[in-house]
C-alpha positions in Angstrom: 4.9 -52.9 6.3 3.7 -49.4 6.3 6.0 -46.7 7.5 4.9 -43.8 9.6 5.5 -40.2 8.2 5.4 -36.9 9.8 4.1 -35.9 6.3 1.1 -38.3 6.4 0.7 -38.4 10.5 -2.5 -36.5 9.9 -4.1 -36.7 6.9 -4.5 -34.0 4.4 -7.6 -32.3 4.2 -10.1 -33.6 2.0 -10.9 -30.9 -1.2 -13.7 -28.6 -0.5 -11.9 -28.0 3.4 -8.8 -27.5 1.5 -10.3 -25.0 -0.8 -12.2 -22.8 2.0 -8.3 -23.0 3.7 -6.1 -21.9 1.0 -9.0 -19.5 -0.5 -8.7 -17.5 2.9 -4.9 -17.3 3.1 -5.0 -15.5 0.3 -8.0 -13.6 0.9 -5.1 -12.4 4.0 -1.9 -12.4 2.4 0.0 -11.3 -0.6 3.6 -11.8 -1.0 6.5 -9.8 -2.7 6.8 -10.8 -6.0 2.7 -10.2 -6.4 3.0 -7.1 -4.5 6.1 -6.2 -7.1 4.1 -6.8 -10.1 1.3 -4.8 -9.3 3.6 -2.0 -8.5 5.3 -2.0 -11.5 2.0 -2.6 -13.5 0.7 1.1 -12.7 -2.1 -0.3 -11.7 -4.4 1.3 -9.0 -6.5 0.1 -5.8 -4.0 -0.8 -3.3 -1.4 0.9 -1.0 1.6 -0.5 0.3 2.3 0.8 3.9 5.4 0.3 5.8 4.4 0.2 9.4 8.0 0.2 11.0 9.8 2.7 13.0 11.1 6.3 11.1 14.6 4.6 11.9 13.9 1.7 9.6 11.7 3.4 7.1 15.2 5.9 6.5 17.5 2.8 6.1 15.1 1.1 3.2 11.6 0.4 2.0 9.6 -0.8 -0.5 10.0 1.6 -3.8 6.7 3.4 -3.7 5.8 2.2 -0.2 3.7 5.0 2.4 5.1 5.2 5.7 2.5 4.8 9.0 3.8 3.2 11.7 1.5 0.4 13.6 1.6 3.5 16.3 0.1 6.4 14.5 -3.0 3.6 12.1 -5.4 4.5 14.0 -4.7 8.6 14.0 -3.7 8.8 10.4 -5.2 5.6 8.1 -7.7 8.3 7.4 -4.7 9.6 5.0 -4.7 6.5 2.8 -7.5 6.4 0.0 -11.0 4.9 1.6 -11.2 2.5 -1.3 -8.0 0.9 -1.6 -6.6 -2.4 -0.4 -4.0 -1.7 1.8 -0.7 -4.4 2.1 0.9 -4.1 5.3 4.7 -5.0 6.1 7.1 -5.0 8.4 10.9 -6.7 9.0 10.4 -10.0 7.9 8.6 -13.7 8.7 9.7 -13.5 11.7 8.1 -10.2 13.2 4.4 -9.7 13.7 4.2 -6.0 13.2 2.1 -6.8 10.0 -0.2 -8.8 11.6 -0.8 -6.4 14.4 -0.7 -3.2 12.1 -3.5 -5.5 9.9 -5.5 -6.3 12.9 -5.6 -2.4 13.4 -6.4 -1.2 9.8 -9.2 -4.7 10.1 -10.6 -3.4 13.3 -11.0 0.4 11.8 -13.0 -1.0 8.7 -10.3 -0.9 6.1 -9.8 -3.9 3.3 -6.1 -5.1 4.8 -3.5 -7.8 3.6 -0.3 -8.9 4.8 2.7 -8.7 2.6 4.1 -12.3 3.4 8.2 -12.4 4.2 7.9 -8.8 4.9 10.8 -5.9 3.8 13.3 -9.1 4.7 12.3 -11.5 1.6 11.4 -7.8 -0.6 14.7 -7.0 -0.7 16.5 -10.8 -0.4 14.4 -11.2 -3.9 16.0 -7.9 -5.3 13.1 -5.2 -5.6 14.1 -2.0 -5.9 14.7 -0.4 -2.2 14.2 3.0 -1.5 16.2 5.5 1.1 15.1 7.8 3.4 16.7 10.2 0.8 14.7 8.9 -1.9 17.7 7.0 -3.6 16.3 3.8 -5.1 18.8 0.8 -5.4 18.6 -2.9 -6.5 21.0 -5.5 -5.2 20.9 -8.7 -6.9 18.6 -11.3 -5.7 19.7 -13.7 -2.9 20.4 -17.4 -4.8 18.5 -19.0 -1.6 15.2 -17.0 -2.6 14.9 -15.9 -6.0 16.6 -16.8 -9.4 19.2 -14.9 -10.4 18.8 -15.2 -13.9 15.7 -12.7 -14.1 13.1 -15.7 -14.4 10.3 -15.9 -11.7 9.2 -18.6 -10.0 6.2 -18.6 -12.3 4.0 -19.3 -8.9 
């Protein structure tokens, strides 16, 4: 007697489809802890750009983020260095800021990816958190998210 699964219901993709998929998702998207570790590599070639509003920019960002609101892309991404990869984020999974601030960097001839989970799952894995003051703080990582013992994910 077979059983039907929700899993199975459609079948999984065979391996060269599967490859094209997952090799463009993350031609799109990064996500924190990558975005983390290149940040506190030193290394060069991309920009991280918080594209909320002032108001949420002042209450916390990314440590080492720039600040251009979806609003102002296409007036100002002539500010951000013509070469680099730019990782876009906004409030979380949730909100499609990113995507549209991505679209708009995309549409202006700019390399773009979207910072997956957003500020939301930056700060719920404990990454350092700047102010609008420029005070940089690190809360401890949320037990749902991240470990709490220091190890990553290893992913």
């Amino acid at each position: 007697m077979s059983t039907t699964s929700p899993v199975t219901a459609v079948p999984a993709a065979d391996a060269p489809e599967a490859i094209r998929h997952f090799a463009a998702r993350l031609a799109f998207e990064t996500d924190v802890s990558d975005v983390a570790a290149h940040l506190a590599s030193g290394a060069s070639g991309v920009v991280v750009v918080d594209t909320r509003s002032v108001e949420s920019w002042e209450q916390g960002h990314v440590a080492g983020a720039v600040h251009l609101p979806a609003a102002e892309i296409a007036e100002r991404a002539g500010e951000l260095p013509p070469e680099a990869t730019l990782v876009v984020y906004c409030w979380g999974p949730a909100c499609n800021g990113a995507v549209k601030a991505a679209l708009a960097f995309a549409r202006l001839g700019r390399r773009v990816k979207e910072m997956a989970g957003g500020f939301e799952y930056w700060a719920r894995e404990g990454l350092p958190v700047e102010d609008g003051g420029g005070t940089v703080t690190q809360r401890r990582p949320d037990p749902l998210t991240a470990p709490l013992d220091g190890v990553a994910c290893a992913c």
